[in-house]
N, C-alpha and C positions, 0 to 999 in steps of 0.2 A: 337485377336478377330476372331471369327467365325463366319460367316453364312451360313447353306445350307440350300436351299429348292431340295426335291425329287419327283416328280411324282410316286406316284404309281395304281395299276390296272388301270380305263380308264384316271379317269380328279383327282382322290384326290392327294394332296399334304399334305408331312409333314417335318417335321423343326426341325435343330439343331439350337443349337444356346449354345455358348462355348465361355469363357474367362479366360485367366488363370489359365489352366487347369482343371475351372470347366463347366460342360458339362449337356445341358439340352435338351432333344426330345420335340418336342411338335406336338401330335394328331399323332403317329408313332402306327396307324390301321394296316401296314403290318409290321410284326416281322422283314420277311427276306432283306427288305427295308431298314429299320431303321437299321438291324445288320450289313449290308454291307455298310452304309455309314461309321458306328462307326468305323468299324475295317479297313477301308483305308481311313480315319483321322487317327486314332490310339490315339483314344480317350476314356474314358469311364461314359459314362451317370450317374449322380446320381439320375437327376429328370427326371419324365415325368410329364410333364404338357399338361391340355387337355381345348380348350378352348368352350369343350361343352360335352354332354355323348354319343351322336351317337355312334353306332356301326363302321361303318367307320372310325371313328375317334380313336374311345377308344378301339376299340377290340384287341389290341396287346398288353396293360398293365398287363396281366396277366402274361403273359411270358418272357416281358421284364424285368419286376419288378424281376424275379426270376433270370431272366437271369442276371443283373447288381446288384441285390440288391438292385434295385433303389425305391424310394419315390414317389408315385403317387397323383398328385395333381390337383382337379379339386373342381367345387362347387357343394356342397351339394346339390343344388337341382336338380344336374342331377345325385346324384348318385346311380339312381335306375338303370341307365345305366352301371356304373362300380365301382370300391369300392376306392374312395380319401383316401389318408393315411393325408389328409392336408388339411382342405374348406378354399375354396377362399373366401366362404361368408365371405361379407363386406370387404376384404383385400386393401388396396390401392395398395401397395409395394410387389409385391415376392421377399425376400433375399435369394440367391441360390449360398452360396460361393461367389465368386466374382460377381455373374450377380445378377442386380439387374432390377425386370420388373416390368414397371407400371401395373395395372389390373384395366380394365373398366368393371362394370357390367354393361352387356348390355342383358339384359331378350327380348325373346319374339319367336326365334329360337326353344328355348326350355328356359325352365325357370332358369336353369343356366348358361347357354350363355356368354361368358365373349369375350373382344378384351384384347389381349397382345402386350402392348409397349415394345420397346427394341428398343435404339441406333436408333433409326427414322425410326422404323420400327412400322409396327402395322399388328400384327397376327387375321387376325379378324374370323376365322373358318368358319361357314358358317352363319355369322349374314352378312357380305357384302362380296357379290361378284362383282369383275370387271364385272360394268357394271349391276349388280344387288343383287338382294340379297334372304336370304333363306327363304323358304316357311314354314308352320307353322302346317303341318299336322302329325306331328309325336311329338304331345306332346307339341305344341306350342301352342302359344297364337296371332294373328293379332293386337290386340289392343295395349298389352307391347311391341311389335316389330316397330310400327307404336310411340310410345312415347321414344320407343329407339332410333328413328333417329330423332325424333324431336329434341331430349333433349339433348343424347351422343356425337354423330357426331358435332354438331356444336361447342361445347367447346374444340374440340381436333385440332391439329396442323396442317393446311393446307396441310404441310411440310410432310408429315408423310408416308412413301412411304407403298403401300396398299399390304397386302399377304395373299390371301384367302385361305379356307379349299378344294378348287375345282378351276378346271380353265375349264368357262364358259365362256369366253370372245365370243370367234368369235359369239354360237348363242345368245346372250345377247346383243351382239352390232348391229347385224341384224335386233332384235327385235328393239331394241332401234331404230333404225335408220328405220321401220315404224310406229315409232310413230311418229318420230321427222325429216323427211327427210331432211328437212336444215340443221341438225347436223354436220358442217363441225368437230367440233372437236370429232365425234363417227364416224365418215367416217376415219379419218386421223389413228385413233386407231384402225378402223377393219382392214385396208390395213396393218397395223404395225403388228399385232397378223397375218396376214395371212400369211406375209412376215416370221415371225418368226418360223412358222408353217412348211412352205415349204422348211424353211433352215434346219430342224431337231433339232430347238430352241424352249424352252421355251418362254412365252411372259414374256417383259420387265414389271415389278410393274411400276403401277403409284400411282405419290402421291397425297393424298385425295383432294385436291385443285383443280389438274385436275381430278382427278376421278368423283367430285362432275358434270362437266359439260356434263359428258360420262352415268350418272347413273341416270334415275329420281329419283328414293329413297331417294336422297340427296338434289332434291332442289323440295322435296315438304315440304312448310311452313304451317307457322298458326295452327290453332284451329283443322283442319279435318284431315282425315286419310291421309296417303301418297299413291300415287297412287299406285291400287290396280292392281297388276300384278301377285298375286298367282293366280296357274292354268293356267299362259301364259308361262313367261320364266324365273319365279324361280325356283329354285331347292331345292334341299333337303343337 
């Protein structure tokens, strides 16, 4: 079993993820990124999987598809973003040779928005970000994204360690932390991402359990909207 995550250009990240010699990219925007992970594993992708249409995200399907041959798969309703050989619409299950990924639709990012499970992991692109989450001005919707965390997030596995499409942490946890200054546990997590930072490390995933206590997105309840922080320190 495999897992990589790769930073590329400033904060996006994208993702292998390989089992018994079957091999899948997910949201692998930079070609030359994604090709140099593949060829020092010494591996060869079948699928891309994309857990939203953004150009950040999806813009490197063209080439890679050509370049492996590979099967591109994302949901129909982003794909005026890029061309799916495969819709996730309604899918529960991706069978990808050996890997096999849960699919959450989770609309409101953009309207085909999806989280990808795998092995206690949860791929969530830019529907949550550590510490926050994505804003809705590029073809999105506030209202389905505001029912997607009502409704998604709380049925999935505490357990579930978080791996977003972007790493936003440190100014996401700043913010957080004037909203919430007693936030001993988004102090303890900015210190850790800062430490991580100055070591020439990625930050550690956390899993959705504690991410819920570091993120308001996650513990706003009830009937009304979740607190409304597009235009402060969501992203795209």
């Amino acid at each position: 079993m495999i897992f990589e995550r790769r930073r590329f250009g400033k904060d996006n990240y994208l993702y292998l993820l390989a089992e018994g010699g079957d091999a899948a990219l997910v949201d692998p925007a930079d070609p030359e990124t994604a090709l140099a992970l593949v060829r020092r594993i010494g591996i060869h992708p079948r699928w891309i999987v994309h857990t939203h249409g953004h150009a950040d995200h999806s813009g490197g399907s063209a080439r890679l598809r050509e370049e492996f041959s590979a099967e591109v798969i994302g949901h129909g309703a982003d794909a005026g973003w890029f061309r799916p050989d495969r819709d996730l619409a309604g899918a529960e299950f991706l069978e990808l040779g050996a890997l096999r990924i849960r699919v959450h639709e989770a609309p409101g990012h953009t309207p085909g928005s999806v989280l990808l499970e795998w092995r206690g992991r949860l791929l969530t692109g830019d529907t949550l970000f550590w510490s926050g989450c994505g804003n809705c001005r590029h073809g999105g919707d506030p209202v389905r994204l505001a029912a997607t965390f009502r409704t998604v997030f709380p049925g999935l596995d505490p357990r579930l360690e978080v791996h977003p499409g972007h790493d936003y942490a440190e100014a996401n946890l700043a913010f957080v932390l004037g909203l919430e200054p007693g936030n001993q546990a988004a102090a303890g997590r900015l210190s850790a991402v800062r430490a991580s930072r100055a070591a020439g490390l990625e930050p550690e995933a956390t899993e959705l359990g504690e991410e819920a206590l570091v993120n308001p997105f996650l513990r706003a309840g009830g009937d009304g909207p979740f607190i409304d922080l597009r235009g402060r320190r969501d992203r795209t």
